[in-house]
C-alpha positions as CSV (number, residue, x, y, z in Angstrom):
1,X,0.0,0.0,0.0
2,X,1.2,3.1,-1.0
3,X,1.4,6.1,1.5
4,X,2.6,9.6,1.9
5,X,3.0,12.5,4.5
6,X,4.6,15.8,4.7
7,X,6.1,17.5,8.2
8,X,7.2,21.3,8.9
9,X,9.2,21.8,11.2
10,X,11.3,24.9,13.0
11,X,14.4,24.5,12.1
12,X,16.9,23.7,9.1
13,X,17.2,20.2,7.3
14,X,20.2,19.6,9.0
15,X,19.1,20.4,12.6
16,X,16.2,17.9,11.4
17,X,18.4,15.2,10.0
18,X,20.4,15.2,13.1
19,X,17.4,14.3,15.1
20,X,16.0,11.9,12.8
21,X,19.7,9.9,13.2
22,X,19.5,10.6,17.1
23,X,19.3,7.6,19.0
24,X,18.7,9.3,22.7
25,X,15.6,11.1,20.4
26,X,14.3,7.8,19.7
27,X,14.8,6.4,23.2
28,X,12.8,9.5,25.0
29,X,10.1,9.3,22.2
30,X,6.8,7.5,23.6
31,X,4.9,6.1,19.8
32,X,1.7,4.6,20.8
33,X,1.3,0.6,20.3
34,X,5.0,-0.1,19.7
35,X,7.8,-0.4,22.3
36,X,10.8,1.9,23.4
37,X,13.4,0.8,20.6
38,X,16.6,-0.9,21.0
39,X,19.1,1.0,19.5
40,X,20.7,-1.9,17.2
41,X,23.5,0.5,15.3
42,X,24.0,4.4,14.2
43,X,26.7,5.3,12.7
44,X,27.4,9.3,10.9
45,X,30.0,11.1,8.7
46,X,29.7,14.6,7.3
47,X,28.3,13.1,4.3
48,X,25.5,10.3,5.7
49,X,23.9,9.4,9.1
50,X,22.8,6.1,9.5
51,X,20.4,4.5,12.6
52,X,19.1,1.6,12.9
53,X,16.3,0.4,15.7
54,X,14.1,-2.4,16.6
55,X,10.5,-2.4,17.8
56,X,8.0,-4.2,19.3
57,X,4.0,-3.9,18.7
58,X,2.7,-4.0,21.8
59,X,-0.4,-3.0,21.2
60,X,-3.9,-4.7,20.2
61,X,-4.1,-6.7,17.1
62,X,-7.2,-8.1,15.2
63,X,-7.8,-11.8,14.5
64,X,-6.5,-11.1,11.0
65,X,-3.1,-10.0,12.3
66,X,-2.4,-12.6,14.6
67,X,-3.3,-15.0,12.5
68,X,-1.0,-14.0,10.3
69,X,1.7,-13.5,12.7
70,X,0.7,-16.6,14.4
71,X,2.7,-17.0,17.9
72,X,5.3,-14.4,17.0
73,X,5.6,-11.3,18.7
74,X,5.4,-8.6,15.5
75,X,9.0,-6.8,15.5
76,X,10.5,-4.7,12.5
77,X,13.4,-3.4,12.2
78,X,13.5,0.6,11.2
79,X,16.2,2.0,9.4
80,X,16.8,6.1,8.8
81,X,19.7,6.4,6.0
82,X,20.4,10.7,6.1
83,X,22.3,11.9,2.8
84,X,23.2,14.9,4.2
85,X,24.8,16.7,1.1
86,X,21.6,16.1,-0.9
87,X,18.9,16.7,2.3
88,X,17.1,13.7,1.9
89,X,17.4,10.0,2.8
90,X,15.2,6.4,3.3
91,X,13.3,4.9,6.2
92,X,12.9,1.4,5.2
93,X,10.8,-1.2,7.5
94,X,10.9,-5.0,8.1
95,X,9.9,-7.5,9.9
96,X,12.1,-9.7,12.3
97,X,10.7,-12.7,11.7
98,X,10.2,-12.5,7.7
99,X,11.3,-9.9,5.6
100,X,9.7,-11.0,2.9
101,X,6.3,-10.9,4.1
102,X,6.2,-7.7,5.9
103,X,8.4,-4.8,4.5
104,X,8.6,-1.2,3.7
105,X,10.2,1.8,2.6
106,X,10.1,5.4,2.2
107,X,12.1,8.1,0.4
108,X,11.8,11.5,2.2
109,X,13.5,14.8,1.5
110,X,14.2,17.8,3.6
111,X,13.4,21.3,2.5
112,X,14.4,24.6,3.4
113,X,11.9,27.0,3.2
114,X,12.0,30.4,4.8
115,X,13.5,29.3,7.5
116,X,11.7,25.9,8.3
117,X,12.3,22.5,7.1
118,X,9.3,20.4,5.1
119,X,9.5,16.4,5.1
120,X,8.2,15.0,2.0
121,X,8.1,11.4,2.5
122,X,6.4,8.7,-0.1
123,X,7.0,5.1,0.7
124,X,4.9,1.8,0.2
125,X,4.2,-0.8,3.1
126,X,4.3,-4.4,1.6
127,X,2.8,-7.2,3.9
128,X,3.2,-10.5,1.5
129,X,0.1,-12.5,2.1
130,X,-2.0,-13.9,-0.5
131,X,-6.1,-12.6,0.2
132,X,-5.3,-10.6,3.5
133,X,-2.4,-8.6,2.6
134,X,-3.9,-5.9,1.7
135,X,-6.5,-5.8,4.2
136,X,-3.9,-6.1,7.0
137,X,-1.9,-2.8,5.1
138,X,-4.6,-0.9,5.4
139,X,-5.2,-1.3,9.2
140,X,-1.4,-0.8,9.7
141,X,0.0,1.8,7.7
142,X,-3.1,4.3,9.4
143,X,-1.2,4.0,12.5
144,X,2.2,4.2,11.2
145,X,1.3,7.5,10.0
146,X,0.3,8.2,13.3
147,X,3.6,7.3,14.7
148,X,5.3,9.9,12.0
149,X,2.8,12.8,13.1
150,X,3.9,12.1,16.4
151,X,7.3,12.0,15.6
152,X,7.5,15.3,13.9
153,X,6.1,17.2,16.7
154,X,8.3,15.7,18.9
155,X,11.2,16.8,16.5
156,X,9.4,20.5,16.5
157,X,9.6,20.1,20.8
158,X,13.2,18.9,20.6
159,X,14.3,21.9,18.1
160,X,12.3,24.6,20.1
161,X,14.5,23.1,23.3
162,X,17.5,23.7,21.4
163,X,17.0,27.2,20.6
């Protein structure tokens, strides 16, 4: 399933780049339904940050959803690639258990513009299951959208701190 979002935020691309590589950011942000993320690697240069967490849903699934995960906890692993010279980068998504049936990935890039930042992110969420794929992407990406709202005014909070 296709989605997209867009984000302003108060500050500069790279002010916004640094956060969305931060790993302390990550570990102070509360998303609803998903666990506080183990920091699994981050890694930056002057020319690319790279982060890479892993979460657990710990929220309520439907009967679809559990069927389909069966006695597996659902955990993904969430990637944020910065390319710093260009202002844009990739979040990609999978899960723990089997990449090939739940994955995802978004391109965003980062705008300056008048002395804020936009985030123009367009990705697709893949889960792999003949019949009841699709269903089960349209009850998930809603709330991973959710989790980016969130995350960009939490990035807004953290650059207002900063000031």
């Amino acid at each position: 399933m296709q989605f997209e979002a867009e984000h302003w935020f108060n500050g500069s691309p790279r002010a916004v780049a640094t956060l969305m590589t931060n790993p302390q950011f990550y570990e102070s942000l509360a998303l609803p339904d998903v666990s506080k993320p183990e920091v699994l690697e981050t890694n930056a240069d002057d020319q690319r940050s790279r982060l890479r967490l892993r979460y657990e849903f710990i929220g309520g699934l439907d009967a679809t959803a559990r069927r389909l995960i069966g006695g597996n906890r659902l955990a993904w692993i969430q990637e944020v690639v910065v390319e710093h010279v260009a202002a844009d980068g990739e979040v990609t998504y999978s899960s723990v258990a089997d990449t090939r049936r739940l994955r995802g990935s978004a391109h965003f890039d980062l705008q300056a513009n008048n002395g804020r930042c936009v985030r123009r992110l367009k990705g697709e969420l893949v889960v792999a299951v003949p019949l009841i794929g699709p269903r089960v992407e349209q009850k998930i990406v809603p709330g991973m959208l959710r989790r980016l709202d969130i995350e960009a005014e939490a990035i807004n909070n953290a650059l207002a701190e900063n000031r």
